[in-house]
OpenMM code with the backbone's topology and positions (N, CA, C; nanometers):
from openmm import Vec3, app, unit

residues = "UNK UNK UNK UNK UNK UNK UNK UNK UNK UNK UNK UNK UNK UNK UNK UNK UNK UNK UNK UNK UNK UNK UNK UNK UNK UNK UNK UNK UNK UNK UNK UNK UNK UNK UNK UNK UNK UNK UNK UNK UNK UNK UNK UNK UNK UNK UNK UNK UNK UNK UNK UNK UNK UNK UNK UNK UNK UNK UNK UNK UNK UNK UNK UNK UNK UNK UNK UNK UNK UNK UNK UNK UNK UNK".split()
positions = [
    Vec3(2.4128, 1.9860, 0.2204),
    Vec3(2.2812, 1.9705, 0.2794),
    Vec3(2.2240, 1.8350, 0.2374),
    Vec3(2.1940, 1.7521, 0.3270),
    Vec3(2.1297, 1.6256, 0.3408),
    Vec3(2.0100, 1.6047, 0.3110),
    Vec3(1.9225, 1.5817, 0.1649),
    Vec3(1.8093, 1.5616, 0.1649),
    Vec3(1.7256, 1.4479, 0.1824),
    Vec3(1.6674, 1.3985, 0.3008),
    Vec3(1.5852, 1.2593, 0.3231),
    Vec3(1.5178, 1.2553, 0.2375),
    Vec3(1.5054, 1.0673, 0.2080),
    Vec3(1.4021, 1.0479, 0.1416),
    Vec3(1.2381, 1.0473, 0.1402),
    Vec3(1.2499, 1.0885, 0.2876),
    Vec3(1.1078, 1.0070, 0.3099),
    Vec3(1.0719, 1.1905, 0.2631),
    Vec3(1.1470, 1.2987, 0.2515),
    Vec3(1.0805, 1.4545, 0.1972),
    Vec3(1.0943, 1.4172, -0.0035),
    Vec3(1.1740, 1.3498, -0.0487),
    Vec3(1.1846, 1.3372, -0.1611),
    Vec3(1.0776, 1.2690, -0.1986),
    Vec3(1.0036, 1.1347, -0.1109),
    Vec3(0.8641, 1.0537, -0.1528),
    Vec3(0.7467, 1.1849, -0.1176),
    Vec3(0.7720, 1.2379, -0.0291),
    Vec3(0.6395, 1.2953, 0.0002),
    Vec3(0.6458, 1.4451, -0.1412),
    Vec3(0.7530, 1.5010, -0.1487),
    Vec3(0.7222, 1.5890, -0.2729),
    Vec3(0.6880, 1.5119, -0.3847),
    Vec3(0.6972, 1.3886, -0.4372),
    Vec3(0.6578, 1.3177, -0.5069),
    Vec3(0.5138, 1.2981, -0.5473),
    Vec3(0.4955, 1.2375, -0.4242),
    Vec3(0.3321, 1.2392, -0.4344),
    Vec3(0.2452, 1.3384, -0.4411),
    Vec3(0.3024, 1.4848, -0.3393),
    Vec3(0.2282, 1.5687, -0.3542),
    Vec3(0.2284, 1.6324, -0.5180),
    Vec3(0.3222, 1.6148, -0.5618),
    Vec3(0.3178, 1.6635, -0.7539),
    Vec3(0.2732, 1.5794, -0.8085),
    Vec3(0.2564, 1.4364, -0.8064),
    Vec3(0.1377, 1.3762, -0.8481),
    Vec3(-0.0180, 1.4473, -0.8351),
    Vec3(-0.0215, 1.4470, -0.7197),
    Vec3(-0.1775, 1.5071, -0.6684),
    Vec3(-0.2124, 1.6614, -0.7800),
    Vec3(-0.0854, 1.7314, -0.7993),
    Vec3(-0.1175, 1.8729, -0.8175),
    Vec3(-0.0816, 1.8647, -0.9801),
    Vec3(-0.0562, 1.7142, -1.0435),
    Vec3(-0.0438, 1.7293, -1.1689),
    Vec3(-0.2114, 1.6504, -1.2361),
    Vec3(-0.2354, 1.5742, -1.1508),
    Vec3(-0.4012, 1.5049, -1.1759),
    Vec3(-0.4832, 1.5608, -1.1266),
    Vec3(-0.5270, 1.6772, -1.0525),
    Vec3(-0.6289, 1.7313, -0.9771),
    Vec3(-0.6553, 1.7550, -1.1152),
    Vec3(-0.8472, 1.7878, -1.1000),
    Vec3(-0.9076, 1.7970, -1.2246),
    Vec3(-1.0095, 1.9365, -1.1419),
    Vec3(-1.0508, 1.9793, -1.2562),
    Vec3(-1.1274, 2.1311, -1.2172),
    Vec3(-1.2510, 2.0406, -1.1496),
    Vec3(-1.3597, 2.1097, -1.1105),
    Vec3(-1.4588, 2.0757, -1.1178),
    Vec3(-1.5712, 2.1397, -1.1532),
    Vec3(-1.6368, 2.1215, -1.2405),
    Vec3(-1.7102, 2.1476, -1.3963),
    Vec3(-1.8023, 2.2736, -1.3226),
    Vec3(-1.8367, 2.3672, -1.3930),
    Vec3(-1.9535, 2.4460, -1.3348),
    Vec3(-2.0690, 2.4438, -1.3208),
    Vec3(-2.1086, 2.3561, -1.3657),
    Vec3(-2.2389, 2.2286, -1.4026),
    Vec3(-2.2392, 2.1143, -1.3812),
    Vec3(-2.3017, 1.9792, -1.3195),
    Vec3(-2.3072, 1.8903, -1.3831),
    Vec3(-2.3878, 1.8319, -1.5126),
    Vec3(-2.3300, 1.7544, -1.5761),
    Vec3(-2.4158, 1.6854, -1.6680),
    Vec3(-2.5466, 1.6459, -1.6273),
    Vec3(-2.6561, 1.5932, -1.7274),
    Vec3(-2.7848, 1.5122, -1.6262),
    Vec3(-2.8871, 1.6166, -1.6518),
    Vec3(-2.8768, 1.7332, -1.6594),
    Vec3(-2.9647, 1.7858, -1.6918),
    Vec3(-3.0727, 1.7870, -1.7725),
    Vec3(-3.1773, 1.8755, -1.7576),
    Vec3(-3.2623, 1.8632, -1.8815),
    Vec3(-3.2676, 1.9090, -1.9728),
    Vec3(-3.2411, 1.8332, -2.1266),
    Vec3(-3.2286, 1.9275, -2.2503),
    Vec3(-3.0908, 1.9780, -2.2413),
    Vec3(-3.0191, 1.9120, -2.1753),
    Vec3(-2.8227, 1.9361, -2.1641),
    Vec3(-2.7867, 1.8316, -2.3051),
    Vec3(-2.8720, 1.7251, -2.3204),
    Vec3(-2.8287, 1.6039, -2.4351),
    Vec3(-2.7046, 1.4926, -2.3230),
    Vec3(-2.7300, 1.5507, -2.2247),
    Vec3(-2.6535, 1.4450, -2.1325),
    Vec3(-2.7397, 1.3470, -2.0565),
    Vec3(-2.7692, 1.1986, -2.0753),
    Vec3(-2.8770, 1.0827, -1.9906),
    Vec3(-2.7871, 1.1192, -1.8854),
    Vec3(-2.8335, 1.0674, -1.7909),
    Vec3(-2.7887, 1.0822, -1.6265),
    Vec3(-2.9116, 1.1190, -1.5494),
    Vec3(-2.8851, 1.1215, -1.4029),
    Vec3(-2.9720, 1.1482, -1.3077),
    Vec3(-2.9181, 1.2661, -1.2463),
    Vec3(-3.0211, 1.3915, -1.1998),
    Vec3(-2.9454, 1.4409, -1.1459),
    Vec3(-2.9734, 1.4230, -1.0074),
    Vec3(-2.8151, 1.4359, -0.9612),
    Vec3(-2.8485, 1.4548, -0.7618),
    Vec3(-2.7648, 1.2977, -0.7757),
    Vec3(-2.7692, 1.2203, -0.8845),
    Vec3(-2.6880, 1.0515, -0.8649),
    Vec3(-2.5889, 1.0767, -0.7544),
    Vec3(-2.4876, 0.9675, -0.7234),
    Vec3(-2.3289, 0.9328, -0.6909),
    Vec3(-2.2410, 0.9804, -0.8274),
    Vec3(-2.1436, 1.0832, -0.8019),
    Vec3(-2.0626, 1.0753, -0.9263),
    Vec3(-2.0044, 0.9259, -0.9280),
    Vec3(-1.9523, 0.8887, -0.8468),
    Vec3(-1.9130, 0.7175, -0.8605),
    Vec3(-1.9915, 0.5926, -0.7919),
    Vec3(-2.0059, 0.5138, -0.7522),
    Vec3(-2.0746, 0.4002, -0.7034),
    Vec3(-1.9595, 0.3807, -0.5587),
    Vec3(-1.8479, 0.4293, -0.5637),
    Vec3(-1.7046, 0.4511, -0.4325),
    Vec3(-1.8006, 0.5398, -0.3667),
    Vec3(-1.9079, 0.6450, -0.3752),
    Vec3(-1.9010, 0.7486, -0.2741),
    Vec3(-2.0138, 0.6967, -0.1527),
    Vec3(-2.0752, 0.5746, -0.1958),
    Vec3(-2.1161, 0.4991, -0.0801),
    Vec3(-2.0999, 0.4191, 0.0325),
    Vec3(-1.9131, 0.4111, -0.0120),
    Vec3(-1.8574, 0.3423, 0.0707),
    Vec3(-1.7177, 0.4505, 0.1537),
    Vec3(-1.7668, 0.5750, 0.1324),
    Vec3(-1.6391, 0.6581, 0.2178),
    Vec3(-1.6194, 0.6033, 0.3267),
    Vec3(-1.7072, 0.6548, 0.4164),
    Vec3(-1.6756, 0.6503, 0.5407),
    Vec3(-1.6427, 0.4724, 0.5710),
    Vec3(-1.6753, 0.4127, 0.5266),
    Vec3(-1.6616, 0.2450, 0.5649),
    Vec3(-1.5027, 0.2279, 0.5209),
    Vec3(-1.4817, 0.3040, 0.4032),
    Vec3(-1.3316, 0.2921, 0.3200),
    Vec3(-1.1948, 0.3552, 0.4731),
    Vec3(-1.2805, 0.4549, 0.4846),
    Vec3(-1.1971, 0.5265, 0.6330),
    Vec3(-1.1420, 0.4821, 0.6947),
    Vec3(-1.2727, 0.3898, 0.7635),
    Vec3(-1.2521, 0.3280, 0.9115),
    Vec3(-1.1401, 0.2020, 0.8150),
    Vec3(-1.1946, 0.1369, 0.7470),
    Vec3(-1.0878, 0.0172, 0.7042),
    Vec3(-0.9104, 0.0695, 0.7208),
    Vec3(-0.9016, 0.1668, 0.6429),
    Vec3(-0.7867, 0.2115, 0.6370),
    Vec3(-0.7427, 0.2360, 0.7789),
    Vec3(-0.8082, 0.3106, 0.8486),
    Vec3(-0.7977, 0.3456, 1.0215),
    Vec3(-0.7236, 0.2397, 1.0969),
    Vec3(-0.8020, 0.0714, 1.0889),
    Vec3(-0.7952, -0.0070, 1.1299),
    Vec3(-0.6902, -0.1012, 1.0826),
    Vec3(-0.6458, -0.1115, 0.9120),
    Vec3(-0.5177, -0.1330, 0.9109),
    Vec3(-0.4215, -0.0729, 0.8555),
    Vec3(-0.4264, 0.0415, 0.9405),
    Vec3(-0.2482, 0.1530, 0.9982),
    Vec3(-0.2304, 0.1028, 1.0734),
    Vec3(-0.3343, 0.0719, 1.1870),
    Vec3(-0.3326, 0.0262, 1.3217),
    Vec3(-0.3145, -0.1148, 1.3613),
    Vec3(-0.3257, -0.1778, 1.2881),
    Vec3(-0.3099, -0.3280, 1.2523),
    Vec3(-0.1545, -0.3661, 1.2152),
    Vec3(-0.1178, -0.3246, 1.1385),
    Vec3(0.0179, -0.3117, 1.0408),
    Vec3(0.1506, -0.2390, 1.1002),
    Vec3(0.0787, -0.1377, 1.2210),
    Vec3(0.1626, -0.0478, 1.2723),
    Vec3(0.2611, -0.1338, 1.3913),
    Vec3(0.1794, -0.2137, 1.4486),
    Vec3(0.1311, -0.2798, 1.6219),
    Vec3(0.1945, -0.4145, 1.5527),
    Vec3(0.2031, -0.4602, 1.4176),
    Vec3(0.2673, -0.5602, 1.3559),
    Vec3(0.4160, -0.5355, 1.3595),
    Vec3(0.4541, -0.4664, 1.3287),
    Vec3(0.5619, -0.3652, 1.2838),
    Vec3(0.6388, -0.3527, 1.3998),
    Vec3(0.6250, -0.2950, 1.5077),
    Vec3(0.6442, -0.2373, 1.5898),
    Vec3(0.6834, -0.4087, 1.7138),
    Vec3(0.5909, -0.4673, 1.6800),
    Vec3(0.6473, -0.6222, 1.7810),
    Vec3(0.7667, -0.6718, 1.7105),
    Vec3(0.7668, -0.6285, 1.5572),
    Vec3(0.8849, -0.7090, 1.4753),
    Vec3(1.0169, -0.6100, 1.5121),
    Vec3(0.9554, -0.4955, 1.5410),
    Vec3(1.1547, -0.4327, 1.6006),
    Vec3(1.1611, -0.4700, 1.7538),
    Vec3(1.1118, -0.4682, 1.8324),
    Vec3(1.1268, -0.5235, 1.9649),
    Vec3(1.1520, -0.7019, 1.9674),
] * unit.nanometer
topology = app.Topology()
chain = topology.addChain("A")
for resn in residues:
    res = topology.addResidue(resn, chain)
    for name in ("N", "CA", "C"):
        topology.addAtom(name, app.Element.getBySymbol(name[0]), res)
């Protein structure tokens, strides 16, 4: 039985993903009288303002890179 690589990269990554997934807390920090400074209601990161902009970028070069790609085998 013939195993491709491109199933050997993708189990790869997916056990990456399922060895770093992190819980997510039953609380956040920030509270009052927790002894944690913070805001609550903040951005957990200063990244979550740029999702959707991060998206479309990526969107645009698959599509860019793909259409590159694709003139170089023809």
């Amino acid at each position: 039985m013939k195993i491709s690589t491109k199933f050997i990269h993708l189990m790869v990554v997916l056990s990456g993903f399922m060895a770093m997934a992190q819980q997510i807390p039953s609380s956040p920090p920030g509270g009052p009288g927790d002894g944690f400074p913070g805001t609550p209601g903040a951005p957990a990161s200063p990244i979550d303002l740029y999702i959707y902009l991060l998206a479309i970028m990526a969107m645009i070069l698959i599509f860019y890179f793909g259409r590159k790609y694709k003139k170089q085998i023809v």
